[in-house]
ZAMARGU-4260 file (C-alpha; in steps of 0.2 Angstrom, whole numbers, plus 5000, padded with zeros to 4 digits):
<rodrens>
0) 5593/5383/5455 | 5609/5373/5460 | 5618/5386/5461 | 5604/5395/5474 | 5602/5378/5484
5) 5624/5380/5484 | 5624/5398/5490 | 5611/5396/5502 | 5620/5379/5511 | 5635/5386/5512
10) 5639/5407/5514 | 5620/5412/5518 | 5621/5400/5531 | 5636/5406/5540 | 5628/5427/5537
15) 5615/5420/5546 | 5624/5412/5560 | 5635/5427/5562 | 5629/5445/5564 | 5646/5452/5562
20) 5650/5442/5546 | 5657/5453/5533 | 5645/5456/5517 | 5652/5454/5500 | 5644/5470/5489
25) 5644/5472/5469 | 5635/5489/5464 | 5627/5488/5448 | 5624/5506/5441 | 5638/5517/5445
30) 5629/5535/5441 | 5627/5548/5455 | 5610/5537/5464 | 5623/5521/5465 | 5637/5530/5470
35) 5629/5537/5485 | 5620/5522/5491 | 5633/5515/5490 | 5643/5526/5501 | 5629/5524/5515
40) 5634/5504/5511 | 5653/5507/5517 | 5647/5516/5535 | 5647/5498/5539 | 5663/5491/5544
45) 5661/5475/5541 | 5656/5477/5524 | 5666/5475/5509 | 5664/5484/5492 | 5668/5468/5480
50) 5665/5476/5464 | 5659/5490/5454 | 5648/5487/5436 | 5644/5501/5424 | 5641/5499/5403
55) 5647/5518/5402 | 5666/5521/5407 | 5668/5538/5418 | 5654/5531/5429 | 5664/5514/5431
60) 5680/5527/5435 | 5672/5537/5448 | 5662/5520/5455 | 5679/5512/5457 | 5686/5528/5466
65) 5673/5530/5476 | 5673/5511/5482 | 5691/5511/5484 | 5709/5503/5479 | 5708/5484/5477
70) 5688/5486/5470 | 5685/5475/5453 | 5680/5483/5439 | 5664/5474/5428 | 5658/5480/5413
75) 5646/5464/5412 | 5633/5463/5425 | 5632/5444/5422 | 5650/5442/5426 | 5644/5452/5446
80) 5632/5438/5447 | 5643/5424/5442 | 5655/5431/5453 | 5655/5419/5469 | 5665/5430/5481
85) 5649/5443/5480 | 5636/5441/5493 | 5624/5454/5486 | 5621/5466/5477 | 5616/5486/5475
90) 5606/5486/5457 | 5605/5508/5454 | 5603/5506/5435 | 5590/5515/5425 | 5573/5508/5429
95) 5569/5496/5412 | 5584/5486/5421 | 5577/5483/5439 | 5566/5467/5434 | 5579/5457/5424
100) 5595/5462/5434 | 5582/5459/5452 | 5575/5440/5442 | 5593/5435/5438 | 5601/5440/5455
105) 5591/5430/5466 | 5593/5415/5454 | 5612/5418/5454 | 5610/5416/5474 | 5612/5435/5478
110) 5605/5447/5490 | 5595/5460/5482 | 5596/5481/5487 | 5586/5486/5470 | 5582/5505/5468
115) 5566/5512/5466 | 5553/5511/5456 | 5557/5492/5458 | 5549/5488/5440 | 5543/5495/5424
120) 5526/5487/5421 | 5514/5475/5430 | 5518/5461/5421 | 5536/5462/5428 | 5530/5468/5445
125) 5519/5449/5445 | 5536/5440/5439 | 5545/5448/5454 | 5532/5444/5468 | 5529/5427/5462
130) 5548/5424/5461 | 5550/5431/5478 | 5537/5420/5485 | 5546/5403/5479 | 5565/5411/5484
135) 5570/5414/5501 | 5583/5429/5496 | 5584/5445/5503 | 5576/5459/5494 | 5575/5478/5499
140) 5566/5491/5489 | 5575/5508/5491 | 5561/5519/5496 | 5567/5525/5513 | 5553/5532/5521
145) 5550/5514/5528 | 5566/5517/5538 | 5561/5535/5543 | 5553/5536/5561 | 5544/5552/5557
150) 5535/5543/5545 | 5533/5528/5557 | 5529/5540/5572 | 5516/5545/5560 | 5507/5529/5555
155) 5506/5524/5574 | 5496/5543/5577 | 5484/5535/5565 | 5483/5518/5572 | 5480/5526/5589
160) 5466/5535/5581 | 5472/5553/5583 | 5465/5556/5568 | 5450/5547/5568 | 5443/5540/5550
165) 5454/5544/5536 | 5445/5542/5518 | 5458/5555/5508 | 5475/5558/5509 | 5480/5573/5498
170) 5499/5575/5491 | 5510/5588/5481 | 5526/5587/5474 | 5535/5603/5466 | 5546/5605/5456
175) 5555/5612/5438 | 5560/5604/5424 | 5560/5615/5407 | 5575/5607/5398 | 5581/5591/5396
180) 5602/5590/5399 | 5611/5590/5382 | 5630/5587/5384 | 5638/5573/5374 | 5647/5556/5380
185) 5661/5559/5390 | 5668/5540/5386 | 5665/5524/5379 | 5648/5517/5381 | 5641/5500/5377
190) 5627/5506/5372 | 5617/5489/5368 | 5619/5483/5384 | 5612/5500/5390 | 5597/5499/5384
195) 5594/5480/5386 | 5576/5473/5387 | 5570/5491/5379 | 5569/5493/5360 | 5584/5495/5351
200) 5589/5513/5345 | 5603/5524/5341 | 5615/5529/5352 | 5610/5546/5359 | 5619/5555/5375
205) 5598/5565/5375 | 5591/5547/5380 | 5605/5541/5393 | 5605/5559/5401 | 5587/5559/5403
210) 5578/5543/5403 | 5569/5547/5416 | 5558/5556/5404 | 5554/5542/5390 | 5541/5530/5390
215) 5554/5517/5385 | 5566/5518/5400 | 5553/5526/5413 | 5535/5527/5420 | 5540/5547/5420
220) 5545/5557/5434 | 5525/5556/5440 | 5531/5536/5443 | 5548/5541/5448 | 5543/5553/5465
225) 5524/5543/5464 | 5532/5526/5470 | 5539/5536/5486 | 5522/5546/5492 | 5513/5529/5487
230) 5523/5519/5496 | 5522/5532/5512 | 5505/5532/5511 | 5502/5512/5512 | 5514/5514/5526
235) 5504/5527/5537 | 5487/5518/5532 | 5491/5501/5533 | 5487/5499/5516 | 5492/5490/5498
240) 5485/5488/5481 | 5472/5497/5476 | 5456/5494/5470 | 5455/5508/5454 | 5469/5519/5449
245) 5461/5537/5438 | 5472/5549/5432 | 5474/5565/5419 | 5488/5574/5415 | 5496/5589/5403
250) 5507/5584/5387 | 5524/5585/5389 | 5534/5602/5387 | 5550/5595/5387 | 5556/5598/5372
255) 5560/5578/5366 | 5553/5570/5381 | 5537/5560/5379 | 5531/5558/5398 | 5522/5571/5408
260) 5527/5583/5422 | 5509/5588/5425 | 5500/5574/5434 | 5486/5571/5445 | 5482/5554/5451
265) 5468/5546/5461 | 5470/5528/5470 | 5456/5518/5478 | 5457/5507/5490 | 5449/5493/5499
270) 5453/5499/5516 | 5441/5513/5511 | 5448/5529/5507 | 5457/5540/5493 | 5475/5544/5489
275) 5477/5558/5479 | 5495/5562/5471 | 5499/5578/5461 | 5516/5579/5454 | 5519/5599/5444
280) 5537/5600/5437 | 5533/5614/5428 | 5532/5626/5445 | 5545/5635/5453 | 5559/5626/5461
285) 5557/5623/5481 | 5570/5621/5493 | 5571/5600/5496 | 5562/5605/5513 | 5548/5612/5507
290) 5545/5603/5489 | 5530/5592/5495 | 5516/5587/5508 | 5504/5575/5511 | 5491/5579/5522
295) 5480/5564/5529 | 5460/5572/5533 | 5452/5562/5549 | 5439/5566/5553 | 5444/5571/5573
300) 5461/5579/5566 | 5472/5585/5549 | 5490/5578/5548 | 5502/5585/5538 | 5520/5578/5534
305) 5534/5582/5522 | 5552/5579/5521 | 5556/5583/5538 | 5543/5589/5548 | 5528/5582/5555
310) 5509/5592/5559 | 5494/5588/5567 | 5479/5600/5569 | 5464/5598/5578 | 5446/5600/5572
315) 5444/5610/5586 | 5460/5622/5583 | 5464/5620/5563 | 5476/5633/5562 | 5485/5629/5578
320) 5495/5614/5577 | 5491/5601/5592 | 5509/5591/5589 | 5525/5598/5578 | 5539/5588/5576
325) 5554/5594/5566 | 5567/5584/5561 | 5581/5593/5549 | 5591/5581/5539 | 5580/5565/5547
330) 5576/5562/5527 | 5594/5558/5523 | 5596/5548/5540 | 5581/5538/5534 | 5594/5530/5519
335) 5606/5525/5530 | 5594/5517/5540 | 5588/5508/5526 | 5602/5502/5521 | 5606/5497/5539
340) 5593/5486/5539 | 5595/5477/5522 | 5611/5474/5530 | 5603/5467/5547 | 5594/5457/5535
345) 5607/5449/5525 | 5617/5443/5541 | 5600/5437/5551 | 5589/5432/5535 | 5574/5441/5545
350) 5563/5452/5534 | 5565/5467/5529 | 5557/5486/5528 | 5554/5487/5510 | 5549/5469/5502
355) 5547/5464/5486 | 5527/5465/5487 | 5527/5483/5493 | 5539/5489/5482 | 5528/5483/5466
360) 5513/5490/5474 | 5521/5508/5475 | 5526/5505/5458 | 5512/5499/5452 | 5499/5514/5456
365) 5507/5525/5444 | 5509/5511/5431 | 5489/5510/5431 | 5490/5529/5432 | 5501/5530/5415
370) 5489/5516/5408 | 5473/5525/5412 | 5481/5542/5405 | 5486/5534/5390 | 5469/5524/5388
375) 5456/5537/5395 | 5448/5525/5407 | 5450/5521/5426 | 5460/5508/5425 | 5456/5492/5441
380) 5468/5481/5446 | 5465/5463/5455 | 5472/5458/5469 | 5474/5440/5468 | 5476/5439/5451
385) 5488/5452/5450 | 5483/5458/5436 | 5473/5474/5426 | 5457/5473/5426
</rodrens>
């Protein structure tokens, strides 16, 4: 707390008082996610890569190249907090990390980019919404879409009413994954500090290389992918936790993977309509254009939005399109947009895109999902209490 109080009278108050003030960045989580984030980080010219953190060595090595000469090398993620020449931080670990590194940042006075899903469970989500409310650091969730104006353009058709009542949003997400990727270490690891807050096991390159795939490091890729269409569709509906989260899914056909590919899932919310998710990674593989839809049923018109483009079809004329909007490459724009504005943020200490609260609440429809598969049940969720019901 001392050291917040420090941070916060001394260089948060000059970032705020100077737009152009250079920002400080460590990146924690030097694997490919980090390392391009982190790149859409140095379009800024008055931001400076500090310091690079990684437990497994040839992602520390190409983290440091990436970053450039004269960029510190950690190996100790506690050593970047410690560090008082780093303004904030870019946490792109494996998801069981997000909730202690994200916790122990903002203590440690630091600004906060943290990857999505922003946590693994609802308890951690809890910890990190009621630790945002009594801290006044920066914290940006990275799911984008909150930065891209086609998805913006299309919340405001449905606050205009273009579509009239929406009470279900249907989504897909395609995709392949048969086999998981077996290739050994190709360095030194510390492998405890890997897996961290998850329960001890032996060193196994199957685990690091596809943790998004086990319960222990991951809410699956249902949770993975889930959090982004969740979080679009709180967006365009003005929406946030749910009522009731029901879902079913396939057994895993990964051969030693122990989450799903095969998901569908079914939100409720207060706001009066239905979200429905459905994730297949055991279809063919789309090109990134084409790989998912959500389409948002009014009852004046049907709205449809991927990636990059952007549909609305009358009641009148369904199979004519009344508006299309197509926006190639608007998805990766959206990222650097994002990223822009954390960086806004840091300097003016207004509030950004992607906050704390929402980022738990994308996350935390899949959580009840993964729950509610694994129990049988529809699984509620309170909203004051935040807490399963």
């Amino acid at each position: 707390m001392n050291r917040r109080l420090f941070f916060l009278s001394s260089a948060g108050a000059a970032l705020a008082q100077s737009p152009n003030e250079t920002v400080r960045l460590a990146l924690i989580g030097a694997g490919g996610r980090g390392r391009r984030v982190m790149s859409e980080f140095m379009r800024d010219p008055n931001l400076e890569v500090h310091g690079v953190c990684d437990v497994y060595e040839p992602n520390l090595e190409q983290g440091l190249s990436a970053a450039g000469p004269g960029t510190k090398a950690f190996r100790d993620y506690q050593r970047v907090l410690d560090d008082p020449d780093v303004d904030a931080v870019l946490i792109a670990t494996p998801e069981h990390w997000h909730h202690r590194m994200t916790l122990d940042a903002m203590d440690a006075g630091k600004d906060v980019y943290v990857e999505k899903p922003l946590c693994h469970t609802p308890q951690e989500g809890k910890e990190l919404v009621e630790a945002q409310r009594n801290s006044d650091r920066i914290v940006q969730v990275g799911m984008q879409r909150r930065s891209y104006n086609l998805y913006l353009e299309a919340r405001d058709m449905r606050r205009d009413g273009k579509l009239g009542t929406v009470r279900m949003v249907r989504t897909y997400w395609l995709n392949s994954r048969t086999e998981p990727r077996r290739a050994p270490f190709q360095g030194p690891i510390n492998w405890e500090a890997w897996v961290g807050p998850s329960p001890s096991v032996p060193k196994d390159p199957l685990a690091f290389f596809n943790w998004r795939s086990l319960a222990a490091y991951s809410g699956g890729i249902a949770q993975d992918q889930g959090c982004h269409i969740f979080d679009s569709i709180h967006l365009v509906m003005d929406a946030g936790y749910p009522i009731s989260v029901n879902a079913t899914a396939l057994r895993p056909h990964v051969e030693g993977m122990d989450l799903p590919e095969s998901v569908v899932v079914a939100a409720e919310y207060p706001e009066g309509f239905l979200a429905i998710f459905t994730i297949n990674y055991n279809a063919m593989r789309y090109a990134a254009r084409a790989d998912q839809l959500n389409a948002y049923d009014g009852t004046l018109a049907r709205m449809d939005i991927g990636r990059e483009f952007l549909r609305v079809y009358d009641r009148d004329s369904p199979e004519t399109a009344s508006f299309a909007k197509d926006q190639p490459g608007g998805f990766a724009q959206a990222t650097i947009d994002h990223v822009m504005n954390f960086l806004h943020c840091v300097r003016t200490r207004d509030t950004p895109r992607a906050t704390m609260d929402k980022g738990f609440q994308a996350a935390l429809i899949v959580q009840l999902a993964n729950i509610s598969i694994r129990e049988g049940r529809k699984v509620g969720w309170n909203a004051k209490t935040l807490s399963v019901v």
